[in-house]
ROMARNU-456524 format. One line per 10 residues: number of its first residue (from 1); for each residue x, y, z of N, C-alpha, C. Coordinates in Angstrom, 3 decimals. Layout:
NUM = X Y Z X Y Z X Y Z  ...
% end
This chain:
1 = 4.524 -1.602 24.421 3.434 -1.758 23.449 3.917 -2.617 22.286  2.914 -3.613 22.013 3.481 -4.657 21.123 3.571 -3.983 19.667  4.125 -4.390 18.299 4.259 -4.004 17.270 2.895 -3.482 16.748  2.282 -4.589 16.947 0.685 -5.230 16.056 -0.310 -3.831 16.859  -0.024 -3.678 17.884 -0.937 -2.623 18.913 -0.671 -1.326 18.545  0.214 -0.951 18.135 1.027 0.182 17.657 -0.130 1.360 16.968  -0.342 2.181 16.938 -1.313 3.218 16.336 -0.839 3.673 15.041  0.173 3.615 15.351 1.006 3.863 14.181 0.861 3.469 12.637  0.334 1.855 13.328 0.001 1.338 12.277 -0.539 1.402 10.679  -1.608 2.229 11.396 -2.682 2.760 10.266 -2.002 4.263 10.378
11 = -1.959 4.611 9.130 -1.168 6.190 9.263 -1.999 6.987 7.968  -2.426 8.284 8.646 -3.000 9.331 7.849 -1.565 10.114 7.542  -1.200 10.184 6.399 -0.382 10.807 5.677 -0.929 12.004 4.843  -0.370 13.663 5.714 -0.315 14.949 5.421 0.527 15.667 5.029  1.890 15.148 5.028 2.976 15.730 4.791 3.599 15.909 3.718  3.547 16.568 2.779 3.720 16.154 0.899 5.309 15.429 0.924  6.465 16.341 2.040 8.106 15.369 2.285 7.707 13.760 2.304  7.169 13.364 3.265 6.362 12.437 3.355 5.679 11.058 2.439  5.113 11.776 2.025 4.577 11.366 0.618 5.530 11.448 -0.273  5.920 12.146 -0.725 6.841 11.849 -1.785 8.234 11.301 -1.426
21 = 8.771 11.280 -0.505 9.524 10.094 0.434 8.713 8.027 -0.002  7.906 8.790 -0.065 7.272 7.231 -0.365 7.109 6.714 -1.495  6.747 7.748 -2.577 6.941 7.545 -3.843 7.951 7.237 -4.772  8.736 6.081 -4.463 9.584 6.179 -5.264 9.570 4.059 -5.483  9.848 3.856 -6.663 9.610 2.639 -6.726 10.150 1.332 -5.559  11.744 1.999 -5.757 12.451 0.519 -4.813 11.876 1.100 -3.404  11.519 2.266 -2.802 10.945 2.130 -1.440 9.316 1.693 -2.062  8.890 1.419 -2.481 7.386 0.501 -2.567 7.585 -0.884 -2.442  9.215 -1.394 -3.403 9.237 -2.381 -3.285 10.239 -2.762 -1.957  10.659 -1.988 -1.393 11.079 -2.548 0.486 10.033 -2.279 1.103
31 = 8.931 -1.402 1.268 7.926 -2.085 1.876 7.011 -3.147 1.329  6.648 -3.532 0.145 6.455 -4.484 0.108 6.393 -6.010 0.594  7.951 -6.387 0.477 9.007 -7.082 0.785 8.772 -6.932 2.537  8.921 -6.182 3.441 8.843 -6.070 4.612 7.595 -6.914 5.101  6.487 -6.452 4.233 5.321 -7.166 4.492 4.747 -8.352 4.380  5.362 -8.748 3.101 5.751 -10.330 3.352 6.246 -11.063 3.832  7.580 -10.472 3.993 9.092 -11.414 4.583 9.023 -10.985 6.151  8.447 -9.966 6.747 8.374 -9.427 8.456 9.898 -9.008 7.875  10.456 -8.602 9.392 11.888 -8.200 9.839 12.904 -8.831 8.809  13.606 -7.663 8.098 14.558 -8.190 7.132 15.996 -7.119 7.127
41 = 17.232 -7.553 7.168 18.181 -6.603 6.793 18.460 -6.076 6.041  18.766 -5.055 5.766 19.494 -4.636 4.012 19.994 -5.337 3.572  20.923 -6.122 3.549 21.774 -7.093 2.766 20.819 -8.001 2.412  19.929 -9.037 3.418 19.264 -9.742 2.879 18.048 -9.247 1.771  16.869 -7.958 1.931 16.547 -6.895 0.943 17.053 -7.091 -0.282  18.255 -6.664 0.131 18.913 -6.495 -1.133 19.180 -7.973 -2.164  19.181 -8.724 -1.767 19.352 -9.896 -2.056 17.768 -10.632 -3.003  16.907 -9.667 -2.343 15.637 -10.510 -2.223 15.094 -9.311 -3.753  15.848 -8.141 -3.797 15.355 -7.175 -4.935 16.249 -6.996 -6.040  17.362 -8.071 -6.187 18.296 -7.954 -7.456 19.012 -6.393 -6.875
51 = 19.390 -5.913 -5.540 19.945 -4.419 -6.053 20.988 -4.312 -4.693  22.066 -3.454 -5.044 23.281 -3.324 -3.636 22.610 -3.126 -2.824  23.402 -3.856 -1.703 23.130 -3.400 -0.119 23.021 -2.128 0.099  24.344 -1.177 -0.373 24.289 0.229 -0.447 23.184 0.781 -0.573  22.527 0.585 -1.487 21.121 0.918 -2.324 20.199 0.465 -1.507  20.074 -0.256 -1.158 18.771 -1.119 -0.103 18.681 -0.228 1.080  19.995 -0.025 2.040 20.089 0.334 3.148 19.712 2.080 2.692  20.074 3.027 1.788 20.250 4.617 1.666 18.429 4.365 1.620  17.756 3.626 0.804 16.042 4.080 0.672 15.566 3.540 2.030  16.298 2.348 2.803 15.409 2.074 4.080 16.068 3.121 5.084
61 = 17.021 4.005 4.703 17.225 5.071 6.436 16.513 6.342 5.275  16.034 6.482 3.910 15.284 7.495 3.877 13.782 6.563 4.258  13.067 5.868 4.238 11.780 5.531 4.755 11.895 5.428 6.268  13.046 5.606 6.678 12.877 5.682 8.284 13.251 6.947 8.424  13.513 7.854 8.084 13.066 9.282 8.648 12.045 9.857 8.154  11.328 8.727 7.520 9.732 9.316 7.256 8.936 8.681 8.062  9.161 7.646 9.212 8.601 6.780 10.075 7.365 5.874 8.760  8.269 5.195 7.958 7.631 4.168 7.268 8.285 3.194 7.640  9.534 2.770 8.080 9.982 1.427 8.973 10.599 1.751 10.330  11.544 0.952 10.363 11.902 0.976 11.944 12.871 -0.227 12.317
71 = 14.054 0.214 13.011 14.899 -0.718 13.409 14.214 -1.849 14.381  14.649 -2.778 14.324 13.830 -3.827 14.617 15.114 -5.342 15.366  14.866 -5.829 16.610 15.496 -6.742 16.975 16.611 -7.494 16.148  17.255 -7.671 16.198 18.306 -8.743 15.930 18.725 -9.908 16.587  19.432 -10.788 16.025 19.363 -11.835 16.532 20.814 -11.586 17.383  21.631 -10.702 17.270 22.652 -10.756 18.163 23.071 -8.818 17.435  23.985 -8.693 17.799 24.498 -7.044 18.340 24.494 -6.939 16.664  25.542 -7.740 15.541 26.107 -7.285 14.217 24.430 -7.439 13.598  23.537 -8.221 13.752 22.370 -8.113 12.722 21.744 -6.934 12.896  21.024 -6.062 11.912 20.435 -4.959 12.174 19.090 -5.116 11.125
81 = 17.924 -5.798 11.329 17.006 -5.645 10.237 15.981 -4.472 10.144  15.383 -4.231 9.960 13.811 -3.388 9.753 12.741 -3.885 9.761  11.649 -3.476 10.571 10.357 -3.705 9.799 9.627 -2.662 10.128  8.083 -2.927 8.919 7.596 -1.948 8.972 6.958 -1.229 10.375  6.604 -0.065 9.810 5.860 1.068 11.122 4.620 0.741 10.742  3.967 1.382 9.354 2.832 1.697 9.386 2.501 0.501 8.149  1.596 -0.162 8.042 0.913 -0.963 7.207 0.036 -0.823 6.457  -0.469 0.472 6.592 -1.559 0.935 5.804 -1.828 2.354 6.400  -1.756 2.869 4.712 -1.402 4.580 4.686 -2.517 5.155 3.916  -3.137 6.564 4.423 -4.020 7.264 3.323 -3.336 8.637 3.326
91 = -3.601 9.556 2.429 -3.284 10.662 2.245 -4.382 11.297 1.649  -6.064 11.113 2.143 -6.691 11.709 1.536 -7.194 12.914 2.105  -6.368 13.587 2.876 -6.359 14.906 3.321 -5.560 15.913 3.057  -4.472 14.676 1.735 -2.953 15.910 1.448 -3.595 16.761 -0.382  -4.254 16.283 -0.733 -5.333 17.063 -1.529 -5.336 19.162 -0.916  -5.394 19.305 0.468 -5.874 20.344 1.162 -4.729 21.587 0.675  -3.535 21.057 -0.232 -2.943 22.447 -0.196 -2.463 21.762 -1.941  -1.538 22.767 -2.269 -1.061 22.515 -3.881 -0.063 21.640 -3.490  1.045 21.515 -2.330 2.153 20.288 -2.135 1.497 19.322 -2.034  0.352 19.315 -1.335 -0.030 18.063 -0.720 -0.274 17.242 -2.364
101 = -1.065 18.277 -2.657 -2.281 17.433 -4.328 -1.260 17.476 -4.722  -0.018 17.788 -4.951 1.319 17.241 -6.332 1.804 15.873 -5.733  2.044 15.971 -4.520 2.715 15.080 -4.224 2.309 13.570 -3.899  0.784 13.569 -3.652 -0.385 12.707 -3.952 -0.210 12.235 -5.317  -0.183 13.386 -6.432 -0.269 12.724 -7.565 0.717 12.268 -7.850  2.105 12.080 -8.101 2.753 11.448 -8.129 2.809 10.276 -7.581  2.778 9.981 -5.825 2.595 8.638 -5.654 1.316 7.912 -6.214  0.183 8.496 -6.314 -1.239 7.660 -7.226 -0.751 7.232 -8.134  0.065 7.823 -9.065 0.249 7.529 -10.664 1.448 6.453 -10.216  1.842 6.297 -9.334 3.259 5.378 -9.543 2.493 4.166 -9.107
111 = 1.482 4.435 -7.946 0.623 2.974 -7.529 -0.138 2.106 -8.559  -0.477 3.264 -9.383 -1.451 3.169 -10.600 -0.816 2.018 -11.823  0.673 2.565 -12.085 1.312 1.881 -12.539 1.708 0.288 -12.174  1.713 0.231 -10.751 2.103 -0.808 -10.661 1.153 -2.112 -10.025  -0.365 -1.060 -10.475 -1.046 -2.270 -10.336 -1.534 -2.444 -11.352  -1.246 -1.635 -12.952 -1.441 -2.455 -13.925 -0.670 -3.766 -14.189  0.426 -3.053 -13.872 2.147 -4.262 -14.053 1.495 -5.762 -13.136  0.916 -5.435 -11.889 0.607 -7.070 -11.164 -1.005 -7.607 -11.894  -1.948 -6.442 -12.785 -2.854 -6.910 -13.627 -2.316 -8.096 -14.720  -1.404 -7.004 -15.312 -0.523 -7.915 -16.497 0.140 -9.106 -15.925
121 = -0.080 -9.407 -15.002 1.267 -10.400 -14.608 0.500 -11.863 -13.926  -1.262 -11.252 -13.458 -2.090 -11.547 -13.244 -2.675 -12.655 -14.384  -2.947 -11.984 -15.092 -3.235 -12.158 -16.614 -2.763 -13.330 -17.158  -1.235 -13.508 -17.190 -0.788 -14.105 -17.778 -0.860 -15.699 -16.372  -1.239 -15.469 -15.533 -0.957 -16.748 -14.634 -2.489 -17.007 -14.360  -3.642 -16.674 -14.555 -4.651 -17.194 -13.786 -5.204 -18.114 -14.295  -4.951 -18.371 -15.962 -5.590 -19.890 -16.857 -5.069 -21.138 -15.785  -4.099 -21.075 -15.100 -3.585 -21.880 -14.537 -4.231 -22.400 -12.896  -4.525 -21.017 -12.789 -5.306 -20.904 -11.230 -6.774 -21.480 -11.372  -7.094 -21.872 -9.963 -8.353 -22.803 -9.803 -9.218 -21.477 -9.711
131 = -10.564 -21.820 -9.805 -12.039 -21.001 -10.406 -12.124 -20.261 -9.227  -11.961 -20.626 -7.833 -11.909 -19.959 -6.998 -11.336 -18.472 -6.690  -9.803 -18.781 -7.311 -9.051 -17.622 -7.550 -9.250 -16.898 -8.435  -9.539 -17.590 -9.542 -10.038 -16.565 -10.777 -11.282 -15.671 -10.815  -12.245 -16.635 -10.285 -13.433 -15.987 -10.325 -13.668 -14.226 -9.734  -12.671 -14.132 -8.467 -12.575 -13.226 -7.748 -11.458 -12.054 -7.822  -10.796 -12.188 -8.981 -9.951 -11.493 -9.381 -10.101 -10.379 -10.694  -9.551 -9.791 -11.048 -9.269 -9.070 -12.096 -10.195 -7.765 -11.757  -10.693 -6.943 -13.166 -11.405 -5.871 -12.776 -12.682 -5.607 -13.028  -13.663 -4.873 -11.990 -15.055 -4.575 -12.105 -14.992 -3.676 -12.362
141 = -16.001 -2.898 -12.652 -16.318 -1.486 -13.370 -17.785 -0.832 -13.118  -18.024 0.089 -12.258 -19.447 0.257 -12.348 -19.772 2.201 -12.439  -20.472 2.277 -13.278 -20.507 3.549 -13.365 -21.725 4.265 -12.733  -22.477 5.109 -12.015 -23.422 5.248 -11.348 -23.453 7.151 -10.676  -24.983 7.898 -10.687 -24.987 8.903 -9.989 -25.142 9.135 -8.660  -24.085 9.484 -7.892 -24.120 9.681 -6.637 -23.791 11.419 -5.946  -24.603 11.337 -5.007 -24.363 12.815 -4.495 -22.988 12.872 -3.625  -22.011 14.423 -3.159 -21.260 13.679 -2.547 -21.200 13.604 -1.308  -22.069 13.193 -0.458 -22.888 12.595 0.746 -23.246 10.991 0.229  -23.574 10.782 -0.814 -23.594 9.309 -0.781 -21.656 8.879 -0.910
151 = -21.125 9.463 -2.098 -20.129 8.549 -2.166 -19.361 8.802 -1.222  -19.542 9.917 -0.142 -18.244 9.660 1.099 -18.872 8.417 1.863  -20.270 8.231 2.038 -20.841 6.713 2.462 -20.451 5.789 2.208  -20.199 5.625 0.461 -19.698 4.240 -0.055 -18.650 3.667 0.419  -17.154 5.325 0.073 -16.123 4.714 0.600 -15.704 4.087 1.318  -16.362 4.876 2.421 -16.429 4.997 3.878 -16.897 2.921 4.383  -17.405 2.864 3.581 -18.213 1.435 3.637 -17.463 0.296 3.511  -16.498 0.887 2.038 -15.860 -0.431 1.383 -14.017 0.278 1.987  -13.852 1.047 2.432 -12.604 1.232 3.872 -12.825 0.409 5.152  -14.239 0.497 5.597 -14.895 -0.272 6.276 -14.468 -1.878 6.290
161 = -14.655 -2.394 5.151 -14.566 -4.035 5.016 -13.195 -4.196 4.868  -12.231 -2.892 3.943 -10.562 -3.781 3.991 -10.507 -3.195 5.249  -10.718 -2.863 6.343 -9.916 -2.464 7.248 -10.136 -3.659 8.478  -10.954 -4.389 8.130 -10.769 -5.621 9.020 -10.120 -6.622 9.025  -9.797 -6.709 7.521 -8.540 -7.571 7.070 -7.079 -7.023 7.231  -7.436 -5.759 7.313 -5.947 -4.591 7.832 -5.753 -5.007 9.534  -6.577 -4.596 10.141 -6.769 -4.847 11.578 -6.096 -6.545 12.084  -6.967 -7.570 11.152 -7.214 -9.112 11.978 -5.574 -9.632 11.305  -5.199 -8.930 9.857 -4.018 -9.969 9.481 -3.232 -8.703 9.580  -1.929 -8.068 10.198 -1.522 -7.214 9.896 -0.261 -7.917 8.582
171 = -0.043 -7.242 8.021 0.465 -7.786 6.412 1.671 -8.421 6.917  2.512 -7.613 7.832 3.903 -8.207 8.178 3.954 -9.527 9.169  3.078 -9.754 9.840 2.790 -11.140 10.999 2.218 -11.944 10.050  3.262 -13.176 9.782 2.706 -13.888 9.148 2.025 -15.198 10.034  2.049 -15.338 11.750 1.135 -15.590 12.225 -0.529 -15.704 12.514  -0.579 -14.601 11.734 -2.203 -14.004 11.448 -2.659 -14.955 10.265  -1.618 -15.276 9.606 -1.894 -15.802 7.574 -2.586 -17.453 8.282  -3.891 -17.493 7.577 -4.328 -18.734 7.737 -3.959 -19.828 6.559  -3.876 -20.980 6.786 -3.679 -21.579 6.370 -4.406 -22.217 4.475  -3.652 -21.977 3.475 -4.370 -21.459 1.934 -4.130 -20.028 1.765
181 = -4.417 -19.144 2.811 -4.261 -17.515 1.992 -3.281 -17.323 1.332  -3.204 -16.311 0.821 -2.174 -15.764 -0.307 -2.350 -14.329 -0.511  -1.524 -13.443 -1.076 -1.359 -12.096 -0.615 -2.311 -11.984 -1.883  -3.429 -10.831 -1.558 -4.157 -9.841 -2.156 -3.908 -8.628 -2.609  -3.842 -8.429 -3.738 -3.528 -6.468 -3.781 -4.915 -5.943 -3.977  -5.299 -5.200 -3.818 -6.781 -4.302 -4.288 -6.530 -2.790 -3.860  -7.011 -2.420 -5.567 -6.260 -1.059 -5.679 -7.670 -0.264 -5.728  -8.154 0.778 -5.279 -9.251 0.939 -5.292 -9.154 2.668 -5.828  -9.619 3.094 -7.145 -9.699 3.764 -7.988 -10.770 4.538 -8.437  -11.293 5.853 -7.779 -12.624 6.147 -7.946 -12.172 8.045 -8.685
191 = -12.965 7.887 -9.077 -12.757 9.065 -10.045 -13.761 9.867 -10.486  -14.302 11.338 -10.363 -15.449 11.971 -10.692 -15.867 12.746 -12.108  -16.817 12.653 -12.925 -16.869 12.925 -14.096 -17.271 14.654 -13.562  -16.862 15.978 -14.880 -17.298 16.978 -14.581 -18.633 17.378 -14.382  -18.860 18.245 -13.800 -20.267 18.603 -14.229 -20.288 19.141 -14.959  -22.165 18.974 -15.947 -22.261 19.718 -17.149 -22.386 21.347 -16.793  -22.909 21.618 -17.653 -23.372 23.157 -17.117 -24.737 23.612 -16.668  -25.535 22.603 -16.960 -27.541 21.956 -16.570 -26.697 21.985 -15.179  -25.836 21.387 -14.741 -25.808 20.362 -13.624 -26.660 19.180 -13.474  -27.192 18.705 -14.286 -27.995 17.839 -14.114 -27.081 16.099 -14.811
201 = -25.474 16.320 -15.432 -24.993 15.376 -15.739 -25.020 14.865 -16.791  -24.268 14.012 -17.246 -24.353 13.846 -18.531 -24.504 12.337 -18.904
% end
């Protein structure tokens, strides 16, 4: 079974070890890196993240006993690189116990963080970028009453549309990358206000 065919791919994440195995910055930024660069060694990793081999290699054999990468071909017996397993992860079923919801929150808040950091970084480079790129970037905001039968619809809708771009480009084949693209982040952030005590909202 080829890489790209793999089921694996797409991974529902339940396991709070798991999850919080994932949460930790330099393993965000080796998968990252995996997904751009495909198949890479620790040494080279390491090279590519300012940090020791030592260091590169201890977070990629802890993301591989969480089956987030995977030893991967070499070009002869001494090379040993990685690439990723799964390309796209949810955990919106680890909510179901108190490990799961801690350990969720921690990785949210660390994602959270670091897509303000590529906002800010955004920010400072898009005067430069053509209207095309700009136009379609930065952040929307829409506030609205929904039952929650509509908004599992919505999600469900707009999971729907990235998951064809998950499916047609897998992040690590850069065979799939057409010619002009450029890597996208979209962090998608939905959040419920309380109810009043009317229930009728506020």
């Amino acid at each position: 079974m080829s890489l790209e065919k793999d089921p694996r791919r797409s991974r529902l994440l339940n396991d709070p070890l798991a999850i919080r195995a994932m949460a930790h910055p330099v393993r965000l930024d080796l998968q990252s890196l995996l997904g751009r660069e495909g198949p890479m060694t620790a040494a080279d990793a390491a090279r590519h993240l300012g940090i020791s081999q030592a260091l590169a290699s201890h977070h990629l054999r802890q993301l591989a006993k969480y089956d987030f990468v995977e030893p991967a071909p070499g070009k002869d017996n001494r090379e040993r690189p990685w690439r990723l397993v799964s390309t796209s992860q949810s955990w919106r079923d680890a909510a179901a116990t108190p490990e799961g919801a801690a350990a969720a929150d921690v990785l949210e808040q660390l994602l959270a963080e670091r897509a303000l950091e590529r906002l800010s970084q955004w920010q400072q480079q898009r005067q430069t970028e053509d209207a095309v790129w700009r136009d379609s970037s930065g952040i929307g905001q829409s506030g609205f009453y929904l039952t929650a039968e509509e908004l599992t619809e919505l999600v469900g809708q707009v999971d729907a549309l990235l998951q064809r771009w998950v499916d047609e480009r897998p992040i690590d084949d850069k065979s799939t990358r057409p010619p002009g693209s450029r890597h996208v982040s979209f962090t998608q952030i939905v959040t419920i206000s309380p109810e009043d005590q009317s229930g009728e909202g506020r």
